[in-house]
C-alpha positions in Angstrom: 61.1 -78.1 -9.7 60.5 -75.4 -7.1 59.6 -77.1 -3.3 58.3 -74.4 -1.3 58.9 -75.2 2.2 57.1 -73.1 5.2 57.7 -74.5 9.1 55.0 -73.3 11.1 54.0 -73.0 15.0 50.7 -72.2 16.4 50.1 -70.0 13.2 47.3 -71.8 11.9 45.6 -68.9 10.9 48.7 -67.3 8.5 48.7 -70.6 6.8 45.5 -70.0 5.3 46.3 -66.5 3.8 49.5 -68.1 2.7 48.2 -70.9 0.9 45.4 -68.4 -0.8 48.0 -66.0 -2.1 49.5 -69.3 -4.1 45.9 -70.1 -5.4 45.9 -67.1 -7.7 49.7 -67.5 -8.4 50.3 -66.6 -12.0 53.0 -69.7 -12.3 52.2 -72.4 -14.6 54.4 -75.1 -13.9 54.6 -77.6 -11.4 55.8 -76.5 -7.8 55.1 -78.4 -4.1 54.1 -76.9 -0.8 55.9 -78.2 2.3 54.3 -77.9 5.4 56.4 -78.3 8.6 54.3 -77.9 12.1 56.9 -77.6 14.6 55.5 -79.2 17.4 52.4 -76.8 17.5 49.9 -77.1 20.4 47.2 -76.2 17.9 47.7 -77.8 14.5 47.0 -75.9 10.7 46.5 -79.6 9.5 43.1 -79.1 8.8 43.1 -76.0 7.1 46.2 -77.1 5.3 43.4 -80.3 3.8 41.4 -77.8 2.6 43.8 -77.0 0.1 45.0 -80.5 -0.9 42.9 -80.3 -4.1 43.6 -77.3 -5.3 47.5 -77.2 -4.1 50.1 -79.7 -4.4 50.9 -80.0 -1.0 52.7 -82.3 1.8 52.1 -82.0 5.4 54.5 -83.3 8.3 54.5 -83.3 11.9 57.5 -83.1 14.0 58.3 -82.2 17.7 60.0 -78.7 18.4 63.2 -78.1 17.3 63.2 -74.7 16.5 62.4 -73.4 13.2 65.6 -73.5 11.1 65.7 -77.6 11.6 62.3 -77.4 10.4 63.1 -75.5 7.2 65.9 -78.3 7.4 63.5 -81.3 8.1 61.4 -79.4 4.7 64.1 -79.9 2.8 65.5 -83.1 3.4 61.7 -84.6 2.6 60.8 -82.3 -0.7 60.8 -83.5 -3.9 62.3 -80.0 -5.9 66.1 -79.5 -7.0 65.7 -75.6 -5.6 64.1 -75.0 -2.1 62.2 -71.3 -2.0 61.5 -70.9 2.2 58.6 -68.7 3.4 57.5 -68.0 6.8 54.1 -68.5 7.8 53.4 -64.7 8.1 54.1 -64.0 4.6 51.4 -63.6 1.7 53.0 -64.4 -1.7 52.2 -62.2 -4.6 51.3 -63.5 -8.2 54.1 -62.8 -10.2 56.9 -64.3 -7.8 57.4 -67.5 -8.5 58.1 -66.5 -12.3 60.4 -63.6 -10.8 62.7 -66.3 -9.3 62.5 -68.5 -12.4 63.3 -65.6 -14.4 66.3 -64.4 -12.0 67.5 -67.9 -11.9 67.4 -68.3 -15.8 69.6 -64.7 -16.0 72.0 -65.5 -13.7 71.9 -68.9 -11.8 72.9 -68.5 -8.1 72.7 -71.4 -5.5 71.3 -69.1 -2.7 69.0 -65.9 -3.1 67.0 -63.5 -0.7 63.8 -61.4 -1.6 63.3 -58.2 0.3 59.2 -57.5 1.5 56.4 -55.0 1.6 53.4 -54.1 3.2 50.0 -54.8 1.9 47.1 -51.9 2.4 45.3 -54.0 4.4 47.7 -54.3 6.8 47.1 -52.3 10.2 49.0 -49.0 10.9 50.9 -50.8 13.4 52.3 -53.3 11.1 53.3 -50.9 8.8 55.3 -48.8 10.9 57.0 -52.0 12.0 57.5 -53.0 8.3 58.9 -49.3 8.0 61.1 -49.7 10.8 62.7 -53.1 9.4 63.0 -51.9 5.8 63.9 -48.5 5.1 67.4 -47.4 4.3 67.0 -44.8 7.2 66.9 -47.7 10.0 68.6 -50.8 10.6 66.3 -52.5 8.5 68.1 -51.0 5.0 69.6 -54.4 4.3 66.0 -55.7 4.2 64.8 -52.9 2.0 67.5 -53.3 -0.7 70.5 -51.0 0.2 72.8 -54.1 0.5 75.1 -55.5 -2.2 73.3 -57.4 -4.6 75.6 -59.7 -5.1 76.6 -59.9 -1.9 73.4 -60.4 -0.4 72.8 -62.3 2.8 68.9 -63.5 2.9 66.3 -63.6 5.0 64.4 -66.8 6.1 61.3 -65.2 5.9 62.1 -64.8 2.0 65.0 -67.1 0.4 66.4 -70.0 -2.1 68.3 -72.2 -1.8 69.6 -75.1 -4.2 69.6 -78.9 -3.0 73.0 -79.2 -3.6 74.2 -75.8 -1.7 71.6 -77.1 1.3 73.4 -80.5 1.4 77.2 -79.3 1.3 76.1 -76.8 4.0 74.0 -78.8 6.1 71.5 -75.8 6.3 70.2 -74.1 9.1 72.4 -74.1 12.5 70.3 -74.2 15.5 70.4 -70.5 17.2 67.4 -68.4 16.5 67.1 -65.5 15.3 70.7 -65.4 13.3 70.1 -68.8 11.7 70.4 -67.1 8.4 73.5 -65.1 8.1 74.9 -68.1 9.8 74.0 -69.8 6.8 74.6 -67.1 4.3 78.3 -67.2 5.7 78.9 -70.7 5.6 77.7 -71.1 2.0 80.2 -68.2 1.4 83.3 -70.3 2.8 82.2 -73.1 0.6 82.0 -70.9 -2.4 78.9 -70.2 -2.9 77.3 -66.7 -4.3 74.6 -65.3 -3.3 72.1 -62.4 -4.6 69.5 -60.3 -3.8 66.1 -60.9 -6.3 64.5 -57.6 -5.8 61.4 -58.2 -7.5 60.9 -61.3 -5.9 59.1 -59.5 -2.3 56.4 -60.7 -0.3 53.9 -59.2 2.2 55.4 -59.9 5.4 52.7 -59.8 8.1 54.4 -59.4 11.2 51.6 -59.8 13.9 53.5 -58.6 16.5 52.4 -55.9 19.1 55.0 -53.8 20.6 56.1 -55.9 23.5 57.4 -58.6 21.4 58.8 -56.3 18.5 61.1 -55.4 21.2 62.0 -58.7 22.3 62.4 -59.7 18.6 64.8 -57.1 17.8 66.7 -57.6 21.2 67.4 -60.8 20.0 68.3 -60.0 16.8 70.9 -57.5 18.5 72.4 -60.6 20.8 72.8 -62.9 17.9 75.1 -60.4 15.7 78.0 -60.4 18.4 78.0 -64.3 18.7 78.1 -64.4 15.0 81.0 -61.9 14.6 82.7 -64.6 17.1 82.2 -67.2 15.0 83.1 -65.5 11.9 85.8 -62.5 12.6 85.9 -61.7 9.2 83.0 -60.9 8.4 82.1 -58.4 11.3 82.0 -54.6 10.4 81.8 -51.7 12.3 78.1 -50.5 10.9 76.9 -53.5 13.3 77.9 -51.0 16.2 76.1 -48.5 15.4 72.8 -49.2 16.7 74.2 -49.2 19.9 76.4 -46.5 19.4 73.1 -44.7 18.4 71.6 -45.7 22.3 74.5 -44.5 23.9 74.6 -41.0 22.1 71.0 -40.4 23.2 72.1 -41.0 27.1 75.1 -38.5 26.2 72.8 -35.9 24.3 70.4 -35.8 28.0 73.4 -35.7 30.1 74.5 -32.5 27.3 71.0 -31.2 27.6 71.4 -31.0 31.3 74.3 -28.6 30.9 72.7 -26.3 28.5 74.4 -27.8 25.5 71.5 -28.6 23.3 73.0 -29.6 19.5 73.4 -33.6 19.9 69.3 -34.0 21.6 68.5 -31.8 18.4 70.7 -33.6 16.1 68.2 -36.9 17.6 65.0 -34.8 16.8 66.1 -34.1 13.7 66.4 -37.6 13.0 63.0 -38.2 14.3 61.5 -35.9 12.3 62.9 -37.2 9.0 61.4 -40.5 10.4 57.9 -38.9 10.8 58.0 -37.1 7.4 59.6 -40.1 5.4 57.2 -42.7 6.8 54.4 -40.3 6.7 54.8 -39.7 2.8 55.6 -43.3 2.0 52.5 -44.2 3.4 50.1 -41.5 3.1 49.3 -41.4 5.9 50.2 -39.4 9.5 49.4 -41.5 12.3 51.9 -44.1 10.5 54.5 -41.8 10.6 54.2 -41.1 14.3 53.9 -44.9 14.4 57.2 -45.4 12.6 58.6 -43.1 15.3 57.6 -45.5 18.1 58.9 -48.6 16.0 62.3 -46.8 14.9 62.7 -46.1 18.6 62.0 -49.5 19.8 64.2 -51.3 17.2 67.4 -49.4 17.9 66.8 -49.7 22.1 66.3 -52.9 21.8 68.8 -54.0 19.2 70.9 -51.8 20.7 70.9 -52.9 23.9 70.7 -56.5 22.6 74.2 -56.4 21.0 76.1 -54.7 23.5 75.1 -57.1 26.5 76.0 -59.9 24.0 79.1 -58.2 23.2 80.2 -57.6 26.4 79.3 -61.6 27.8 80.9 -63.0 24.2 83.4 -60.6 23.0 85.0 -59.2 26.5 84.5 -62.1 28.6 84.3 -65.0 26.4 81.5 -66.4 27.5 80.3 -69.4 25.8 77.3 -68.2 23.4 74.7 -70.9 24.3 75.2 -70.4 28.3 75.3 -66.6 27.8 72.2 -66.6 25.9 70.3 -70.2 26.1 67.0 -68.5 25.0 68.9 -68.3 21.3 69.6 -71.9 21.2 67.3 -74.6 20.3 68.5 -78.7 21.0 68.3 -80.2 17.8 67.4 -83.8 18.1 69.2 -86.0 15.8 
């Protein structure tokens, strides 16, 4: 039996979309809903009674600890034998639970990740942001499919997990964002495979303005170096590149300054294929200058993310949680 576990913080409004998109779920056997409020100052519990009759769900409230012990508080109380983890900003289509089932039947895997979409209704904003953290032109390729299937590492947002591979492991560590990988790697060293399930997506809302789409990706770029310290083997040189891509700009201004204009263009260029790409995937071309903004805004700040980490963990050997104790929640045992 699937247990669907979803942690959730002060996002009492997403729940409700959530739990909606599972009403008209095409699936017809039986599944539970997890709910885990992490300490929220404003609970979803009532809205989450609403849907008791209708839903099979089971709600819990715990004091913050971060959102990968949540997942793990989920899954040490659900009932299932496979654990599929959602986050709260994420609208579920019909057909996904029998996607998974039918992936799983194919070819069994203790650990899969689903990539996600944008729905119509979303705002322009969003969808240049969900542009920006899927397509195979940004940093966000992985999340749009160009990774390994079979080599996949998933996404909280959007992942499985078996009972047995979340016990061996432990689950989630307690840094944030990079809790996944983290995982993904571990289940590796245990033996574990992983896939990607590319039909299994979801509608990931982000409601995020730009101010905090920055501070999410600079996160995102300070976790990656701490991970590559942890596990060596698994670092590869496209996680430079980002920053790499920030430091070329600074050199293509200082160029431009001299007269030597090729490396700016070779940057406008790039733009541009942003604007068009985005602009024809959407229809639309205020999205496409959007998608500009967000492409910008995710390689500054994952950019300059990972090289401050890389600099405080890597060069000087810094310990990871004093470098960066905003990545770090204290898990209380």
């Amino acid at each position: 039996m699937f247990s669907i576990i979803i942690p959730v913080y002060n996002r009492s409004d997403e729940i409700k979309e959530l739990l909606e998109s599972l009403l008209i779920s095409d699936y017809n056997k039986e599944y539970e809903i997890v709910i885990v409020e992490d300490g929220s100052t404003y609970s979803c519990e009532a809205e989450v009674e609403k849907f008791k009759t209708k839903l099979n769900i089971a709600y819990y409230f715990k004091e913050n600890s971060g959102p990968g012990d949540s997942r793990n508080y989920g899954m040490k109380v659900a009932k299932g034998n496979y654990f599929i983890i959602f986050d709260s900003d994420c609208i579920i289509p019909r057909h996904y639970l029998n996607e998974v089932e039918n992936e799983l039947t194919t070819h069994h895997v203790d650990c899969f990740g689903g990539p996600d979409a944008a729905l119509d209704s979303f705002s322009d904003i969003q969808k240049a942001i969900n542009f920006a953290m899927t397509s195979f032109l940004t940093t966000g390729g992985i999340r749009g499919g160009s990774e390994k299937l079979n080599k996949f590492q998933p996404r909280s947002f959007n992942m499985g997990i078996s009972k047995k591979a979340f016990e061996d492991s432990q689950g989630f560590g307690n840094i944030h964002p990079g809790e996944d990988p983290d995982l993904t790697i571990r289940l590796w060293k245990l033996g574990y495979e992983t896939r990607l399930f590319p039909k299994a997506f979801v509608y990931h809302k982000r409601r995020i303005d730009w101010d905090k789409f920055s501070i999410q990706v600079n996160k995102f770029g300070k976790a990656r170096p701490i991970l590559n310290s942890w596990y060596p083997e698994y670092s590869k040189l496209t996680f430079f590149l980002p920053t790499l891509f920030v430091i070329g700009i600074y050199i293509a201004i200082i160029f431009l300054a001299f007269g030597f204009n090729f490396p700016i263009l070779c940057y406008l260029f790039y733009f541009l294929l942003i604007f068009i790409t985005a602009a024809i995937e959407n229809k639309n071309f205020t999205i496409g200058f959007l998608s500009v903004i967000a492409v910008s805004k995710q390689f500054f700040g994952y950019g300059k993310g990972f090289l401050v980490s890389y600099l405080k963990v890597i060069i000087l050997k810094q310990k990871p949680e004093s470098a960066f104790p905003e990545l770090f929640f204290n898990v209380k045992i």
